[in-house]
N, C-alpha and C positions, 0 to 999 in steps of 0.2 A: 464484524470482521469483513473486508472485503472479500470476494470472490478471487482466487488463485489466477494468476495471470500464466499464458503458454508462452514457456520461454525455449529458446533455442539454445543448448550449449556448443560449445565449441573451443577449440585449445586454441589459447593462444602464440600469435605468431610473430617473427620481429616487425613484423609491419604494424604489428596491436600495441606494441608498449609505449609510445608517447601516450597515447589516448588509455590505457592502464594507468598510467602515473597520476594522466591529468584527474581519471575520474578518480584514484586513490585517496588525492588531495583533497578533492570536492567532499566524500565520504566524510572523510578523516575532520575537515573544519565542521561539517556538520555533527559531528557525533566527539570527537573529545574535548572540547571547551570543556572546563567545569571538573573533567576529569584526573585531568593531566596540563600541563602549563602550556602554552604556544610553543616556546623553548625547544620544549621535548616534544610536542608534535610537529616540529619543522626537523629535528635531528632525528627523529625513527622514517618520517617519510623520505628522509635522503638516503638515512641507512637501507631500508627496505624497498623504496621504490625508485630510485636514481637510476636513468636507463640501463647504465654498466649493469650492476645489481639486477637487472631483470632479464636480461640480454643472458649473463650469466644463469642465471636461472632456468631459461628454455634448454640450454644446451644441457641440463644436468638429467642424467637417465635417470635417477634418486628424485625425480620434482615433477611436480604435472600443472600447469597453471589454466585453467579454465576459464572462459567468460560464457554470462550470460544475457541473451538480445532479447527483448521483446519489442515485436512488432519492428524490427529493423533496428533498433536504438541498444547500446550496449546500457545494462543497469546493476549488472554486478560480477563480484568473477570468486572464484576459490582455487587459493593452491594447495595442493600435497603433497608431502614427502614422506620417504622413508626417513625417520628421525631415532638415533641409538634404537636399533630394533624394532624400533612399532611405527606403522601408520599413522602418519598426524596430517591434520588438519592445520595449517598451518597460518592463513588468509582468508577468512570467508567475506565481504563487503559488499554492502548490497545498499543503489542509491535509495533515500532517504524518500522519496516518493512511492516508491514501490514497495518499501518495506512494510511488511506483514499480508505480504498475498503472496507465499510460496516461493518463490524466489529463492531462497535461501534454500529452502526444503527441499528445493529440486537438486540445486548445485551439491548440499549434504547427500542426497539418496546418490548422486551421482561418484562424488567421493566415498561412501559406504561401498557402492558398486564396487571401485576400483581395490578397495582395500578387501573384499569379499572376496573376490577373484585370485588378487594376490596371497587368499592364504592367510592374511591374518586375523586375530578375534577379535579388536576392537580401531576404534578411531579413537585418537585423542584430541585435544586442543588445549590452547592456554588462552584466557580471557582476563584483563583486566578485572579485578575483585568490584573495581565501582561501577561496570560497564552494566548496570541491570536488566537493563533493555537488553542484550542479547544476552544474558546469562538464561533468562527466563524463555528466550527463544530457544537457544541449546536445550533446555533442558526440556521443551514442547517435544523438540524431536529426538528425545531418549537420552540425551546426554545427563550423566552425574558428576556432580564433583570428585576427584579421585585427590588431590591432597593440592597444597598451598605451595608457588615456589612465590621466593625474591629474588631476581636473575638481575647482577649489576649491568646494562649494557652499554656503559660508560660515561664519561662526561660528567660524572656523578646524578647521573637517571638509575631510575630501575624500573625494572619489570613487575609489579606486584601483582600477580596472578591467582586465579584457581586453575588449575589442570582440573580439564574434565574429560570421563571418557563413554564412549558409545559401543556397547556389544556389540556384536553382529553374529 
């Protein structure tokens, strides 16, 4: 395993979301092939990261969007929401070079923070059921599976997930 890299967090701001989107994409071609079809990774990266959709997203007091810099260079970011009741974990994405030196672990401890503070007992997320590579990272950093959704988010795609979640 490599050694942890020191990363700098920091929220994101409207001047960050082209280069959020761009590196979304970048992430996103690297890790769902195989997964998920093209199809449907061009239709969730528009639903989810289309500047409108993100733009909206900072202004929401219910949402925190994070990035994290090592050594000057943005390489991954996580957002959170308050989601029906509980703290979720919403986006965590971390480029494909960097990944498994901490990166992730810092942005999660940092969302745990926020969710600790606020008062509530756990973090959740929802992961793609095929995605094992970060199912098995989640679960490095305390996450359990907590039960199975299939969430239609249209077009005739779906969500096929594990919800998992992280005491605190």
């Amino acid at each position: 395993m490599n050694s942890n890299l020191n990363v700098e967090i920091r929220p994101v701001t409207p001047p960050d979301v082209p280069a959020i989107a761009a590196l979304a994409r970048e992430i996103w071609q690297a890790t769902y092939p195989g997964i998920i079809t093209q199809e449907q990774i061009d239709f969730m990266l528009e639903q989810r990261y289309g500047h409108e959709r993100l733009y909206d997203d900072l202004e929401d007091l219910h949402k925190w969007l994070d990035q994290a810099f090592h050594e000057g260079r943005r390489v991954g970011f996580a957002f959170s929401e308050i989601h029906k009741g509980e703290f979720k974990l919403d986006k965590l994405y971390i480029h494909p070079d960097v990944q498994r030196r901490g990166v992730g672990g810092q942005l999660i401890s940092n969302v745990a923070e926020r969710a600790r503070k606020a008062g509530y007992p756990c973090v959740i997320l929802q992961v793609n059921k095929r995605n094992v590579n970060a199912i098995n990272s989640y679960k490095k950093y305390g996450f359990v599976v907590r039960e199975v959704m299939v969430d239609d988010i249209g077009r005739g795609y779906v969500m096929d997930d594990y919800v998992m979640e992280k005491k605190l």
